[in-house]
N, CA, C and O atoms as a MOPAC input file, in Angstrom:
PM7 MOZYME 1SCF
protein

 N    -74.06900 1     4.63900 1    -5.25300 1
 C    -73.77100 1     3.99300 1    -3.99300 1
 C    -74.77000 1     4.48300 1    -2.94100 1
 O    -74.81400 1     5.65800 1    -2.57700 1
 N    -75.52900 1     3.56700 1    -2.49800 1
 C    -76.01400 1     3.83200 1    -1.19400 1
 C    -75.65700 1     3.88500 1     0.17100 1
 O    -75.49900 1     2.93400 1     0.93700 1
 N    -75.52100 1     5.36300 1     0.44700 1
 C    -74.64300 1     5.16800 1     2.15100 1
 C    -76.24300 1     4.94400 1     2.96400 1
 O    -76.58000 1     6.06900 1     3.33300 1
 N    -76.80800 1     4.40400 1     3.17300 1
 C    -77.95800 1     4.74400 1     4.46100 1
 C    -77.85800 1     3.53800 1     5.25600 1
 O    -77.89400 1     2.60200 1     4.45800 1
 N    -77.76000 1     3.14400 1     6.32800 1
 C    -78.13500 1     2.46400 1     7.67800 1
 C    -79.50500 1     1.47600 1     7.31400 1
 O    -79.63200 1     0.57300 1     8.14100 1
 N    -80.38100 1     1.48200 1     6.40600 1
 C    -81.76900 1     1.15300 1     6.72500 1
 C    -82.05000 1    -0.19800 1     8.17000 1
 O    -81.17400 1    -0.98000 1     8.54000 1
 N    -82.84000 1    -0.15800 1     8.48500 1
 C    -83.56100 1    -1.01300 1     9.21500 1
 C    -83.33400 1    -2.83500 1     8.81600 1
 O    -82.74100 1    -3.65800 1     9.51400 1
 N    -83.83300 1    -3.00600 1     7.84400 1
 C    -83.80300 1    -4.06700 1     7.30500 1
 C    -81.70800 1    -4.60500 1     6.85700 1
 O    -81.40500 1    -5.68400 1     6.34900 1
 N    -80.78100 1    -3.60600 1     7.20500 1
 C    -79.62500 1    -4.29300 1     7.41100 1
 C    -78.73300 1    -4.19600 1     8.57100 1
 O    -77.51900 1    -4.06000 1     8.72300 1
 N    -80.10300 1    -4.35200 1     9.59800 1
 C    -79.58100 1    -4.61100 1    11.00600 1
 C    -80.03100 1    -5.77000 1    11.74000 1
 O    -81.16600 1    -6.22900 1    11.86800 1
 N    -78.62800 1    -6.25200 1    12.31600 1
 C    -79.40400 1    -8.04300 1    12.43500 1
 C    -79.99200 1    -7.65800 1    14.21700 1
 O    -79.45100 1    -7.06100 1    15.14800 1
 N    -80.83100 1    -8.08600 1    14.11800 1
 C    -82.06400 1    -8.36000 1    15.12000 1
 C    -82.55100 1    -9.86300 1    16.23000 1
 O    -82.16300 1   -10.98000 1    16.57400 1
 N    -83.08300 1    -9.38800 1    16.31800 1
 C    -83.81200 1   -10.83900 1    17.33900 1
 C    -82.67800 1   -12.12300 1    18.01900 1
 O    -81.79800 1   -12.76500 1    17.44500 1
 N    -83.12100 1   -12.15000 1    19.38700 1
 C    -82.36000 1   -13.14900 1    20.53000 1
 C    -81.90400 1   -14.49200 1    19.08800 1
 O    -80.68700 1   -14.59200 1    18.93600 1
 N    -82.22600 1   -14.83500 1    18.73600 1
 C    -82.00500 1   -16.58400 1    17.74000 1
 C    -81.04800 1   -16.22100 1    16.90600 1
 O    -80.22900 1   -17.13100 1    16.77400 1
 N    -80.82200 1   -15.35700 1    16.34000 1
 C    -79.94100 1   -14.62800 1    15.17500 1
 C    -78.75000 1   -14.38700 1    16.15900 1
 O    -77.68400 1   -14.99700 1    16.08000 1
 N    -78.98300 1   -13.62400 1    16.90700 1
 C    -77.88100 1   -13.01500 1    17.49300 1
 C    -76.88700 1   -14.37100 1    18.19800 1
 O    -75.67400 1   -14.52000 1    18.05700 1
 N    -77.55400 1   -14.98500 1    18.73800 1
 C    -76.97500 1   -15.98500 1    19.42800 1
 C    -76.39300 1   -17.15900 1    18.41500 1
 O    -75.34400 1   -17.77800 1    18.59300 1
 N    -77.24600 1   -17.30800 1    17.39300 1
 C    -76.60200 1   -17.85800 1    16.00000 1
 C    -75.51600 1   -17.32400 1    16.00900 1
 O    -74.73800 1   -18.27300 1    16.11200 1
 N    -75.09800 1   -16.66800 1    15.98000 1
 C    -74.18100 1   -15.83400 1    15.07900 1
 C    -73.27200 1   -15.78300 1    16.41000 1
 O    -72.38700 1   -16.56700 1    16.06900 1
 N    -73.01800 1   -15.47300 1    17.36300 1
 C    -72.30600 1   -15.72500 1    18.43600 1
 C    -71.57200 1   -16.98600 1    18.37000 1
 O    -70.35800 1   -17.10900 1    18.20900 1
 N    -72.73900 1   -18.22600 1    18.55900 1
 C    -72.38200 1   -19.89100 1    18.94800 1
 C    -72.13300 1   -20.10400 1    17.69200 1
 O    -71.08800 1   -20.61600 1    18.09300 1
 N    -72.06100 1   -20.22700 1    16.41100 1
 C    -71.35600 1   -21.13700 1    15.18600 1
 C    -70.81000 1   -19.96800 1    14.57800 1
 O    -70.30700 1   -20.38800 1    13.53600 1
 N    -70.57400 1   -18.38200 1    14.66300 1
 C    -70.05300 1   -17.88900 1    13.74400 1
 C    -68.34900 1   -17.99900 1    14.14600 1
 O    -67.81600 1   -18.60300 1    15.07700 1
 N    -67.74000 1   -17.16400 1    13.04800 1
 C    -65.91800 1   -17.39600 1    13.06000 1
 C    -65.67800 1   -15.83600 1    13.44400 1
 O    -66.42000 1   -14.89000 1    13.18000 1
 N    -64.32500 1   -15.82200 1    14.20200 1
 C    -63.99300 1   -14.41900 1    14.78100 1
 C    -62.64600 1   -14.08700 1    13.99100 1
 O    -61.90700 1   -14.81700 1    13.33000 1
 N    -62.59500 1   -12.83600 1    14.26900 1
 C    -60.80200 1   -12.21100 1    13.76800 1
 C    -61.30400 1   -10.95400 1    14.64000 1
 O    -62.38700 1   -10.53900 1    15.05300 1
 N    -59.72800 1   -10.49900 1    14.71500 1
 C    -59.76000 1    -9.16700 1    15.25400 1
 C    -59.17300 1    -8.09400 1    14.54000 1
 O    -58.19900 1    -8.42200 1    13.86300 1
 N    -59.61500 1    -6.47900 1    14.49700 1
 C    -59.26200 1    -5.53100 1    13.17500 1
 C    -59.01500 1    -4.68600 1    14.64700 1
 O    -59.98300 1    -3.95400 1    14.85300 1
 N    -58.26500 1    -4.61700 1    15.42600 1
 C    -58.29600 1    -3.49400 1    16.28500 1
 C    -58.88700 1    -2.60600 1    16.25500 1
 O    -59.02100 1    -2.40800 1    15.04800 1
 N    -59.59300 1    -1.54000 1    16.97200 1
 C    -60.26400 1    -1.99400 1    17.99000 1
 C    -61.47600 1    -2.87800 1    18.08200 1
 O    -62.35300 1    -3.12000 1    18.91200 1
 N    -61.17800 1    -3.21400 1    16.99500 1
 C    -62.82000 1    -4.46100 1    16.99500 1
 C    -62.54500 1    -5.42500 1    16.99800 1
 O    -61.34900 1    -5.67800 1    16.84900 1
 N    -63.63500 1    -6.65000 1    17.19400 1
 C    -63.37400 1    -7.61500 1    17.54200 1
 C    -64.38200 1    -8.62400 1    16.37800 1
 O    -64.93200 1    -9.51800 1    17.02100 1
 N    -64.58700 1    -8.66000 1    15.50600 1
 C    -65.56100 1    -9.32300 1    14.33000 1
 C    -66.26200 1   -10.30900 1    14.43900 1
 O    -65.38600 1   -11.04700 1    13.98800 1
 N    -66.79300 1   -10.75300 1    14.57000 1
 C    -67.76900 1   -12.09100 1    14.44200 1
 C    -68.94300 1   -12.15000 1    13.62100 1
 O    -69.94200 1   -11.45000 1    13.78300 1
 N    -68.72400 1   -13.29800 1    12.44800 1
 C    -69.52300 1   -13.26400 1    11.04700 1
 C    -69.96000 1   -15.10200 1    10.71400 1
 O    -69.35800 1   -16.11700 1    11.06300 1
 N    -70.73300 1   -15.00000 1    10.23100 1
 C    -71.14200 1   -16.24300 1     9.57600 1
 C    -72.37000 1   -15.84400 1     8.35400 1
 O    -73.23400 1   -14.97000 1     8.29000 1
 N    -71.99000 1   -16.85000 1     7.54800 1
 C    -72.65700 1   -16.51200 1     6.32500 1
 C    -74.00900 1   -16.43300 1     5.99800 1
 O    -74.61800 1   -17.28500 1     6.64600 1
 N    -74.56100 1   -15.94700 1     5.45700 1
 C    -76.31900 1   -14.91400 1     5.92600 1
 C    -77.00500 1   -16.54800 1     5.04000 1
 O    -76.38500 1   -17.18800 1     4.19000 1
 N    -78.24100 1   -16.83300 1     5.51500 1
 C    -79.36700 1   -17.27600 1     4.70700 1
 C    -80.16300 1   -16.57600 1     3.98900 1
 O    -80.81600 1   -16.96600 1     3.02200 1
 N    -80.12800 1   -15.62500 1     4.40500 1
 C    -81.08200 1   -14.81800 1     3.65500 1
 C    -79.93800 1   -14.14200 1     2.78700 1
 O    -78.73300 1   -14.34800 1     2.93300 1
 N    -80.63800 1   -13.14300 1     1.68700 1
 C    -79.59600 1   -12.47700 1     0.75400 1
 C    -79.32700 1   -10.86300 1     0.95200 1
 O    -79.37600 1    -9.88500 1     0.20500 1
 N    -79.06500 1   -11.05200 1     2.12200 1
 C    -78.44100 1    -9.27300 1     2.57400 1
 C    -77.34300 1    -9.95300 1     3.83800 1
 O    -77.19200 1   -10.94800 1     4.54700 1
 N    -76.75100 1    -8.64100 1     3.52100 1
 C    -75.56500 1    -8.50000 1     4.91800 1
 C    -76.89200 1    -7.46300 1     5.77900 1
 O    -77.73800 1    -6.63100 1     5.45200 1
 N    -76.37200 1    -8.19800 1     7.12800 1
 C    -76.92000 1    -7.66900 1     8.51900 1
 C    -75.54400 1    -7.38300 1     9.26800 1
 O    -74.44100 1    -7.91400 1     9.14100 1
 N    -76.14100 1    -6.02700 1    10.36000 1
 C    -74.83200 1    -5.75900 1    11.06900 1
 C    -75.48000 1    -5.42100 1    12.22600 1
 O    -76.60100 1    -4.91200 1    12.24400 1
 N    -74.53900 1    -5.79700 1    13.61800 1
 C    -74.98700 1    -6.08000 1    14.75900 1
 C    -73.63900 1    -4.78300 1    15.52700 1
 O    -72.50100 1    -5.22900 1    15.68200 1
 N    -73.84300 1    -3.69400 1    15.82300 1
 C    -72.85800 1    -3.05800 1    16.01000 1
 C    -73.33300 1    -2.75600 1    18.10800 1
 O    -74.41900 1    -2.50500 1    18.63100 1
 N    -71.57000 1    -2.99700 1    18.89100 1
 C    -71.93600 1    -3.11200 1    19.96400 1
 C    -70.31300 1    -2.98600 1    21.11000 1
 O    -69.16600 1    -3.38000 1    21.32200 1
 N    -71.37400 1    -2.15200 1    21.49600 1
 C    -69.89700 1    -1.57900 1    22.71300 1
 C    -70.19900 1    -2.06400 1    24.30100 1
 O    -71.33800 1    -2.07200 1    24.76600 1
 N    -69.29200 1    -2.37000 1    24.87500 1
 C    -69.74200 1    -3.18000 1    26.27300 1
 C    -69.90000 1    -2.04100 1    27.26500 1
 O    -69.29400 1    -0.98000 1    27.12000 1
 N    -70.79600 1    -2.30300 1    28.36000 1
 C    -70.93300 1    -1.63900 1    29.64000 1
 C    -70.13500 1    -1.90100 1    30.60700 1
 O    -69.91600 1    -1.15900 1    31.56500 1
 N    -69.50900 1    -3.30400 1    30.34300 1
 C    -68.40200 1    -3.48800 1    31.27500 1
 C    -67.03200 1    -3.07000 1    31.24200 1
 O    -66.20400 1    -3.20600 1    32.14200 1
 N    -66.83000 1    -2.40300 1    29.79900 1
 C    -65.90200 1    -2.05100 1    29.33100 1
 C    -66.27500 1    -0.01100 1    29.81300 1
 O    -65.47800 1     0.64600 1    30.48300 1
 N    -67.29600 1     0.42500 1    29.38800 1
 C    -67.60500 1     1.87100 1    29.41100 1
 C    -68.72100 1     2.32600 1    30.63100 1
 O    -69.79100 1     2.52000 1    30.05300 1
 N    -68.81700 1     2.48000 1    31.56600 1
 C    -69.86000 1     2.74600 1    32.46800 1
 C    -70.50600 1     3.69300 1    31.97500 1
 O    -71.53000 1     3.84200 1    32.64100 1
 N    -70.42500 1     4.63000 1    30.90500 1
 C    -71.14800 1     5.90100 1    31.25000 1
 C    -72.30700 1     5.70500 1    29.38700 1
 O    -71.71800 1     5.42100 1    28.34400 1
 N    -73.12200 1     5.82300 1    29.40300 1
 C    -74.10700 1     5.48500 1    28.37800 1
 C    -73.17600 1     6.50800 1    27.24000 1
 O    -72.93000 1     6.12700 1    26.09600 1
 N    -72.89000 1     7.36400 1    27.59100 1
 C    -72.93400 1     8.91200 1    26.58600 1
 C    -72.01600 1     8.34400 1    26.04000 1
 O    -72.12500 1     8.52000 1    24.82600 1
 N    -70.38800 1     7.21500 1    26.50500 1
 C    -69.41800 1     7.08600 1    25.81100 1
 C    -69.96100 1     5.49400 1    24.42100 1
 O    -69.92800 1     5.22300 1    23.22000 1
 N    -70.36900 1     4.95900 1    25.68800 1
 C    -71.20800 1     3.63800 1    24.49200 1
 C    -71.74600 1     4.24400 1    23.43300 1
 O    -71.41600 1     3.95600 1    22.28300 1
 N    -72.47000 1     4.98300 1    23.67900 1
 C    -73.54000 1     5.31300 1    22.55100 1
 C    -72.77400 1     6.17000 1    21.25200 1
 O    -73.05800 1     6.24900 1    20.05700 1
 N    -71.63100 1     6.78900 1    22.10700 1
 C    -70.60900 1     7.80000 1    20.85800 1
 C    -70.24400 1     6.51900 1    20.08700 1
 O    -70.55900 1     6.11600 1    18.96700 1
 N    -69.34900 1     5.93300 1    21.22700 1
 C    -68.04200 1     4.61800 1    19.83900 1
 C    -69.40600 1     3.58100 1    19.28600 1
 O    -68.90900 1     2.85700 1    18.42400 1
 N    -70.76000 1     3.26400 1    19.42500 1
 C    -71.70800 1     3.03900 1    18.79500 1
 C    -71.72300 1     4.18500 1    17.15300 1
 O    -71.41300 1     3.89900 1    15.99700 1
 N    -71.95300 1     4.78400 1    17.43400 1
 C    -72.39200 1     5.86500 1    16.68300 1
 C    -70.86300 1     6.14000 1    15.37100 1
 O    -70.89400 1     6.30200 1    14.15100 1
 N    -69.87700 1     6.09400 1    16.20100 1
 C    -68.46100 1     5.84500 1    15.45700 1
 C    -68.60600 1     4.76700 1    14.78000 1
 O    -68.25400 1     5.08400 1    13.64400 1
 N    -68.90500 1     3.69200 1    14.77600 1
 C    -68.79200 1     2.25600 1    14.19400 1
 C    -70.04900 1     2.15200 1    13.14300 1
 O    -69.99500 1     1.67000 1    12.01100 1
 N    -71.05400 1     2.65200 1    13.71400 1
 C    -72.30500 1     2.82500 1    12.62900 1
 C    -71.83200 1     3.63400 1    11.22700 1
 O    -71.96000 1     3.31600 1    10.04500 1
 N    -71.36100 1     4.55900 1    11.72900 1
 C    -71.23700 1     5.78700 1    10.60300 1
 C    -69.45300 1     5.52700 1     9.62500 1
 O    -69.02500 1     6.07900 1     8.61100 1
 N    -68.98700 1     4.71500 1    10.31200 1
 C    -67.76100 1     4.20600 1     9.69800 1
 C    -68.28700 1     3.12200 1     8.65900 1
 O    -67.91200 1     3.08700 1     7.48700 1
 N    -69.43300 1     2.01900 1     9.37500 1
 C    -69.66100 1     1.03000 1     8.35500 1
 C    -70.48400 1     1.57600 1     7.10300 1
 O    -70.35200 1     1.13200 1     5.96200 1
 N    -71.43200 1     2.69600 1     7.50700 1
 C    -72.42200 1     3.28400 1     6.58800 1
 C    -71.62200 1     3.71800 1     5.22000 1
 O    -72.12100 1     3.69400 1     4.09400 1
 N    -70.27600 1     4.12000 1     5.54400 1
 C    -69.28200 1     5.12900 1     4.50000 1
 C    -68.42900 1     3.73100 1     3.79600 1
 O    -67.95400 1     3.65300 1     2.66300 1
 N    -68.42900 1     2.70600 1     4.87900 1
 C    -67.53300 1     2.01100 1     3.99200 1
 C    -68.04200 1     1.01500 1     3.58400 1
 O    -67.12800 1     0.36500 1     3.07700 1
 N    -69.38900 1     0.23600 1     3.44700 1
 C    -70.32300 1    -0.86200 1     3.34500 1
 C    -70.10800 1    -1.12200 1     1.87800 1
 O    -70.49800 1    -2.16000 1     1.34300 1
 N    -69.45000 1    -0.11400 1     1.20900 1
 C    -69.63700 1    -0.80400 1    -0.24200 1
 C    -68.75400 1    -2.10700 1    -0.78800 1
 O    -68.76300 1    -3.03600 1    -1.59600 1
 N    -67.94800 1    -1.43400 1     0.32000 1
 C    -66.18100 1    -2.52900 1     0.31800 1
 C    -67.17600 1    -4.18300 1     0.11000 1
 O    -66.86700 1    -4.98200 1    -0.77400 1
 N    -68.34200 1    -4.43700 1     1.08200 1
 C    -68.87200 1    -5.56600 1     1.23400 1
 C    -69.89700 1    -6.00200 1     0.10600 1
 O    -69.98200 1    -7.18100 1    -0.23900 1
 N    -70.72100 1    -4.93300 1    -0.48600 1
 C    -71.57300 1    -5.29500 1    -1.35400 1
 C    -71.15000 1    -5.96500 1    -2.19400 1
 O    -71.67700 1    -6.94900 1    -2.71300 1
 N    -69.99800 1    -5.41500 1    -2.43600 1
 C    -69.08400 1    -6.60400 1    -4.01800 1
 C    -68.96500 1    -8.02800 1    -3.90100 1
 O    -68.80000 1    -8.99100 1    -4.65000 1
 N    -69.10500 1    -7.80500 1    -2.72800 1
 C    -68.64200 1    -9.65000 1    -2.46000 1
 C    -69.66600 1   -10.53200 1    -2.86700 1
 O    -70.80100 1   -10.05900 1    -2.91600 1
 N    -69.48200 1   -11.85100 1    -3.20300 1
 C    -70.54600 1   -12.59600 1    -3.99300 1
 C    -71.28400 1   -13.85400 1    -2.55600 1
 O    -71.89300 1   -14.90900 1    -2.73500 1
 N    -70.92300 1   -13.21500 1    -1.31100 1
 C    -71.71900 1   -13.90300 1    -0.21100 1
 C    -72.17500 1   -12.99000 1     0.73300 1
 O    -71.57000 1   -11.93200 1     0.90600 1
 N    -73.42800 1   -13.35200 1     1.52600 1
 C    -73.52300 1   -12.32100 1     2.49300 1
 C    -73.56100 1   -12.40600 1     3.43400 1
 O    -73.50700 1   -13.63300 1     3.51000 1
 N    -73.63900 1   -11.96900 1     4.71100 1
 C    -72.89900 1   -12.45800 1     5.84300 1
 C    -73.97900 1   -11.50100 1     6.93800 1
 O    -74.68700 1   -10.53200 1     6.66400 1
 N    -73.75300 1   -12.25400 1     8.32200 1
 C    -74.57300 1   -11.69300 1     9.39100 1
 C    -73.24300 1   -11.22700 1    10.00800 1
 O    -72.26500 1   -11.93700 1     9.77000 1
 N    -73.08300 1   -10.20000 1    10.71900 1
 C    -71.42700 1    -9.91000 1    11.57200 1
 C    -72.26500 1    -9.11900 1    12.42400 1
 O    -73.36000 1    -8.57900 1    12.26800 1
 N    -71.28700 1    -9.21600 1    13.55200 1
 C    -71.18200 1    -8.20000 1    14.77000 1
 C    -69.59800 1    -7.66500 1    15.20600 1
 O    -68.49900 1    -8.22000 1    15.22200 1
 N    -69.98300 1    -6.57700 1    15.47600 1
 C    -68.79300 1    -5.54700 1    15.67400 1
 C    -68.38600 1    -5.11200 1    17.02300 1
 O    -68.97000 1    -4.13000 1    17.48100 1
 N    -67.55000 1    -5.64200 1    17.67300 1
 C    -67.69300 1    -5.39000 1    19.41300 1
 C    -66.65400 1    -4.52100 1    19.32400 1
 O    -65.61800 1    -4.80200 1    18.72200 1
 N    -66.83300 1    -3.55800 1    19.83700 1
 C    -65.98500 1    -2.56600 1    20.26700 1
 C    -64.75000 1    -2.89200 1    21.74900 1
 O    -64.97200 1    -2.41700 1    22.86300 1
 N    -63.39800 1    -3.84000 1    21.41300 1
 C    -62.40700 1    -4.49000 1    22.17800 1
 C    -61.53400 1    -3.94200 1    23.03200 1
 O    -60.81100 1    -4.54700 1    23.82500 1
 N    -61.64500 1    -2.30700 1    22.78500 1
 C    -60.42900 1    -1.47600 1    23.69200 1
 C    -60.85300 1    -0.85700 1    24.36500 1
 O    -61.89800 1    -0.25000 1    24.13000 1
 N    -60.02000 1    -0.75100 1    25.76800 1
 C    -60.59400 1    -0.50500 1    26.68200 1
 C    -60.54100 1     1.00100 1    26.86100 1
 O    -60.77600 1     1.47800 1    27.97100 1
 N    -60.25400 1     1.74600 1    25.86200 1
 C    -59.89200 1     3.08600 1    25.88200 1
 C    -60.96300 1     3.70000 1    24.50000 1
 O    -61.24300 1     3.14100 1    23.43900 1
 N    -61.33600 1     4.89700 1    24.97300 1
 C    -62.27100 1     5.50600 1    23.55500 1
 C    -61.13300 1     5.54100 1    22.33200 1
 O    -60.10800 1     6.11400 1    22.70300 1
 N    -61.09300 1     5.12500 1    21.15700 1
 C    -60.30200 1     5.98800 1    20.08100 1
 C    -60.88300 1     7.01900 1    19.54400 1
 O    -62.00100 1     7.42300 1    19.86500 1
 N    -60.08600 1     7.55800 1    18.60800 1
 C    -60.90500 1     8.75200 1    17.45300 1
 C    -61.39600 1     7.87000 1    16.75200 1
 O    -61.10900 1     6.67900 1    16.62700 1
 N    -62.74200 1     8.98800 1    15.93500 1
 C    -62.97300 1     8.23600 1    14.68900 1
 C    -62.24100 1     7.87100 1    13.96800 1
 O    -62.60800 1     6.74500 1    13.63400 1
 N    -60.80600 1     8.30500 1    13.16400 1
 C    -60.08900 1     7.77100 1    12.18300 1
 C    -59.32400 1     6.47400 1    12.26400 1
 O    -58.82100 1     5.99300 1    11.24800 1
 N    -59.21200 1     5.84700 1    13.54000 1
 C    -58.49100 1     4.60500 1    14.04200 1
 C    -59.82500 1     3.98700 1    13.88000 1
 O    -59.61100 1     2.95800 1    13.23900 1
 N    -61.01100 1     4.07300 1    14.11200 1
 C    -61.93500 1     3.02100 1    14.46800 1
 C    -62.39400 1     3.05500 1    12.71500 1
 O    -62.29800 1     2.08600 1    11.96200 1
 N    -62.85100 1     4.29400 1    12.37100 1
 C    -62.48200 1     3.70900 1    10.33700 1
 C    -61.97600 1     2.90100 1    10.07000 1
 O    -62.43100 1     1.78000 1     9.83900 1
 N    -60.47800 1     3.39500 1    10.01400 1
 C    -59.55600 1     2.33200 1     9.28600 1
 C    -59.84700 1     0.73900 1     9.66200 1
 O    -59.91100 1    -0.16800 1     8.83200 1
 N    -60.00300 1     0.60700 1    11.03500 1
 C    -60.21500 1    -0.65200 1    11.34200 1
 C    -61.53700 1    -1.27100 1    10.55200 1
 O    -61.52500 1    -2.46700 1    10.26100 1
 N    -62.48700 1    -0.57900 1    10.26600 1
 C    -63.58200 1    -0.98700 1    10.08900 1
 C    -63.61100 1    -1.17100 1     8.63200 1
 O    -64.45700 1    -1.82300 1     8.02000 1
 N    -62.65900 1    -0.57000 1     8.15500 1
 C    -62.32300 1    -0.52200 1     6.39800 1
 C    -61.29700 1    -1.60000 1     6.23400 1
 O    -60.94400 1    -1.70300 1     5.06000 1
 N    -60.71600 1    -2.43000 1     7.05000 1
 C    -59.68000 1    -3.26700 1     7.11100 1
 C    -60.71200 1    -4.44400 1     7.48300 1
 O    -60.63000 1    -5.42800 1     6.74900 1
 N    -61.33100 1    -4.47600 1     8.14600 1
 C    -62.73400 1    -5.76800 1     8.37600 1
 C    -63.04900 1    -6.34500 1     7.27900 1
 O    -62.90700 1    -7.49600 1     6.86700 1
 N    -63.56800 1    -5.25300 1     6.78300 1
 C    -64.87200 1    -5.34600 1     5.46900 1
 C    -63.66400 1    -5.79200 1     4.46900 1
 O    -63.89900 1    -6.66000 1     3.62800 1
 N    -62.45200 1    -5.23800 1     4.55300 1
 C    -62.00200 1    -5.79600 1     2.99900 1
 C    -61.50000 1    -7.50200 1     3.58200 1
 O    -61.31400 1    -8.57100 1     3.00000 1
 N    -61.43300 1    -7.12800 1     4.75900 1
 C    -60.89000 1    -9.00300 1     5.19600 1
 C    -61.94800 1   -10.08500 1     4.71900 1
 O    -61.66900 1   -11.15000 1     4.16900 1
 N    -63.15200 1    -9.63800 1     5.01700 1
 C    -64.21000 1   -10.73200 1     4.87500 1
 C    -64.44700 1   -10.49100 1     3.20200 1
 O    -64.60500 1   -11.59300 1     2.67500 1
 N    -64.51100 1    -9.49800 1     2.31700 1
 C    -64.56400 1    -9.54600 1     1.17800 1
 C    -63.82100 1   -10.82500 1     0.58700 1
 O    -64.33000 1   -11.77100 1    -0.01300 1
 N    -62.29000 1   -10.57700 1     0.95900 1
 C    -61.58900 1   -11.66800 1     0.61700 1
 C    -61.60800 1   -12.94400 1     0.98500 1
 O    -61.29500 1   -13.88200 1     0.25100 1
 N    -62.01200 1   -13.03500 1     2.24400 1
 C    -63.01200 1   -14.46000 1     2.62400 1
 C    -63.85500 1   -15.32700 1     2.03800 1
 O    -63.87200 1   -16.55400 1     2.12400 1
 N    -64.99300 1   -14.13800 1     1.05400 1
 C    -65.53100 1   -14.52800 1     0.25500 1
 C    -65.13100 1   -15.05900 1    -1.00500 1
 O    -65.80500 1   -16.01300 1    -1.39100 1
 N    -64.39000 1   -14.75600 1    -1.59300 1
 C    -63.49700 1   -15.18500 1    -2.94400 1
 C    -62.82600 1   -16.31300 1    -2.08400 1
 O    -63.66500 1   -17.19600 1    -2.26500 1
 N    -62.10800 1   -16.74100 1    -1.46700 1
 C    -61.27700 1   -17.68900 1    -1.22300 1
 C    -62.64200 1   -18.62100 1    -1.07900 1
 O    -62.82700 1   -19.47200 1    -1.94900 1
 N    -63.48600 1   -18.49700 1    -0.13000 1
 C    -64.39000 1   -19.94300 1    -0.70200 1
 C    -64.96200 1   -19.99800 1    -1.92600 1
 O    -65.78100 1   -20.91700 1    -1.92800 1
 N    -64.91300 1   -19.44500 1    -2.96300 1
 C    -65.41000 1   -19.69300 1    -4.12100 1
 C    -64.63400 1   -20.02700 1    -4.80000 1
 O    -64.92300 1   -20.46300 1    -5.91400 1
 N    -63.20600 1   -19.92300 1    -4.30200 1
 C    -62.17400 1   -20.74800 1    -5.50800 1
 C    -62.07900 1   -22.11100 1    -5.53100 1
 O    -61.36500 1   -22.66600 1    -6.36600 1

């Protein structure tokens, strides 16, 4: 199993992002807020992102950033299995910091949601 972050499975550039905003589908995993649509290319990309309007102070963004990165890094395998791949973004929805172990679970409750997403359109 590969836990690493690389470069190449982070979705990027204004056209993508906004793709994926304007036609993708949402659910919510507390404290996150999901938004995914299915990749053209053949990798999952992840768009991980905490608001300023929600956190004024950089140091707290950049932690529940850093929480959500390192939650998906540990649990990304949940997604590899799946037989589609998907562009998602991860908005960080509460207006309060959690611990890491609430923002895990949530993030381990995502990944197995859209796993199963995937099988239901292939049936």
């Amino acid at each position: 199993m590969d836990a690493s972050f690389p470069k190449n499975e982070k979705l990027c550039g204004k056209q993508s992002v906004d793709h994926l905003y304007k036609e993708g589908k949402r659910f919510v995993s507390w404290p996150l807020r999901v938004s995914y649509i299915v990749a053209p290319d053949h990798a999952n990309r992840v768009l991980i992102w905490a608001p300023k309007s929600l956190f004024r102070h950089a140091v707290d963004r950049n932690r529940l950033r850093r929480q959500m990165r390192e939650a998906y890094r540990l649990n990304k395998s949940l997604l590899d299995q799946s037989a589609s791949h998907f562009h998602i973004a991860f908005n960080y929805v509460d207006k309060n910091k959690q611990d890491y172990h609430l923002i895990e679970k949530a993030m381990r409750k995502a990944l197995k949601k859209l796993n199963q997403l995937t099988y239901e359109k292939v049936d």
